[in-house]
C-alpha positions in Angstrom: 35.5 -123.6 71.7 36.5 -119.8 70.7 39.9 -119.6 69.7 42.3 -116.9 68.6 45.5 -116.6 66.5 47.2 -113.6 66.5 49.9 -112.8 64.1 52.1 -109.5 63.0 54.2 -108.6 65.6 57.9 -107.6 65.4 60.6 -105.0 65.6 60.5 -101.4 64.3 61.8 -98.3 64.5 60.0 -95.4 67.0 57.4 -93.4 64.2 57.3 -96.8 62.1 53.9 -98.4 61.5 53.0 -102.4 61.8 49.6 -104.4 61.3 48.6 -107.0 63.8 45.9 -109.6 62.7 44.2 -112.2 64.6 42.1 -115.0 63.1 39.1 -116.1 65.4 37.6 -119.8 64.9 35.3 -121.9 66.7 32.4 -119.9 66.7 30.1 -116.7 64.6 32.4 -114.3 64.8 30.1 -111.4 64.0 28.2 -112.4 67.3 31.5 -111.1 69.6 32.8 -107.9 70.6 36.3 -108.0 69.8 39.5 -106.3 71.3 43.3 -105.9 71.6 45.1 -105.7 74.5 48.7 -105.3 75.8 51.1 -105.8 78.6 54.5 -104.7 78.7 57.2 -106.8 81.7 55.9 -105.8 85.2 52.7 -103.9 83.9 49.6 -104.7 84.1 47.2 -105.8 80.9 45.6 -102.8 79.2 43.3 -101.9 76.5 44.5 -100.7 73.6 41.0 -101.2 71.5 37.5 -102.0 71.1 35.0 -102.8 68.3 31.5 -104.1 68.3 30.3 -107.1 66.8 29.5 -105.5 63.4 32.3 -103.0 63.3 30.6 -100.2 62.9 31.7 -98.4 66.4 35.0 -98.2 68.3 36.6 -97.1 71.0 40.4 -96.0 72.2 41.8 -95.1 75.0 43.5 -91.7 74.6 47.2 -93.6 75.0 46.6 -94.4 71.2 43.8 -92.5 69.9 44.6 -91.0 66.5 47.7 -93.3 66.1 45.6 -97.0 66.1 42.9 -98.3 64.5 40.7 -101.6 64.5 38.8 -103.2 62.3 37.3 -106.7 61.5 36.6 -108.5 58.4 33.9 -110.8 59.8 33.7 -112.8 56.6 37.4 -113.5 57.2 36.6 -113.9 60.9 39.5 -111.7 60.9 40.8 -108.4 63.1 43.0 -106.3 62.7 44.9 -103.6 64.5 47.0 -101.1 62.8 49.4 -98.9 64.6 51.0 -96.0 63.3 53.4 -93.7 64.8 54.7 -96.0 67.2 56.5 -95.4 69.9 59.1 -97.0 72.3 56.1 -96.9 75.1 54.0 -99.1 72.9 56.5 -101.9 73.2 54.6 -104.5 74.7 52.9 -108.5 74.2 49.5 -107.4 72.1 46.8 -110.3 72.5 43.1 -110.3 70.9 40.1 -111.0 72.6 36.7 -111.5 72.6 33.4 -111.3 74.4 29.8 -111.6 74.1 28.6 -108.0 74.0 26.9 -106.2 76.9 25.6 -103.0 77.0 29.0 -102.2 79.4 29.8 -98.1 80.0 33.0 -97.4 77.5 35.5 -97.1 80.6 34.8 -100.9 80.9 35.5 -101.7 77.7 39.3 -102.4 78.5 38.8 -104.8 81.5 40.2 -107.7 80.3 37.9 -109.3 82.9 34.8 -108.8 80.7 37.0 -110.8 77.9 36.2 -114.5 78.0 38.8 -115.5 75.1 42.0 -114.7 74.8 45.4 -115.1 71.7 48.1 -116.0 73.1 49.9 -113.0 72.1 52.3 -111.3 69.3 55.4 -109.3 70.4 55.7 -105.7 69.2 59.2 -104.1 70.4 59.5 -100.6 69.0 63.5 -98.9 69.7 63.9 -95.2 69.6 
């Protein structure tokens, strides 16, 4: 059984940068698609990234294009998700994910309901 750990989150200041990590067990993990989410009180679950199984392409959503960035260390079994410049708005619950890949459109990327594993979370609270 897939599982997921993510680690990383805490508080910073708005324009401060953190790294979250999660560490995926239980299976290859060069055979998943791999993504972060988030979901801030009374909002729904969104993507914030998306990386194939090999790394080599990713995908934003224009929220936090330029100011995130994913990767994966699959002989860790490792991702990670660096955030720069953050902001108040990206204050939020970030969870990993993953998902056998499928040759989805990119707008479907962020559906968390092509995700079949899920973290259970790491808090990122960002003041101004």
């Amino acid at each position: 059984q897939v599982q997921l750990v993510e680690s990383g989150g805490g508080s910073v200041q708005a324009g401060g940068s953190l790294r979250l990590s999660c560490v995926f067990s239980g299976d290859r993990f060069s055979n998943y698609r791999m993504g972060w989410f988030r979901q801030a009180p009374g909002k729904e679950r969104e993507g914030v990234a998306s990386i194939t199984p090999s790394g080599g392409t990713t995908h934003y959503p224009d929220s936090v294009k330029d100011r995130f960035t994913i990767s994966r260390d699959n002989a860790k079994n490792t991702l990670y998700l660096y955030m720069n410049t953050l902001k108040p708005d990206d204050t939020a619950m970030y969870f990993c994910a993953a998902t056998r890949p499928a040759p989805w459109p990119p707008r479907e990327l962020f559906l968390p309901h092509n995700y079949n594993y899920w973290g259970q979370g790491t808090q990122v609270t960002v003041s101004s």
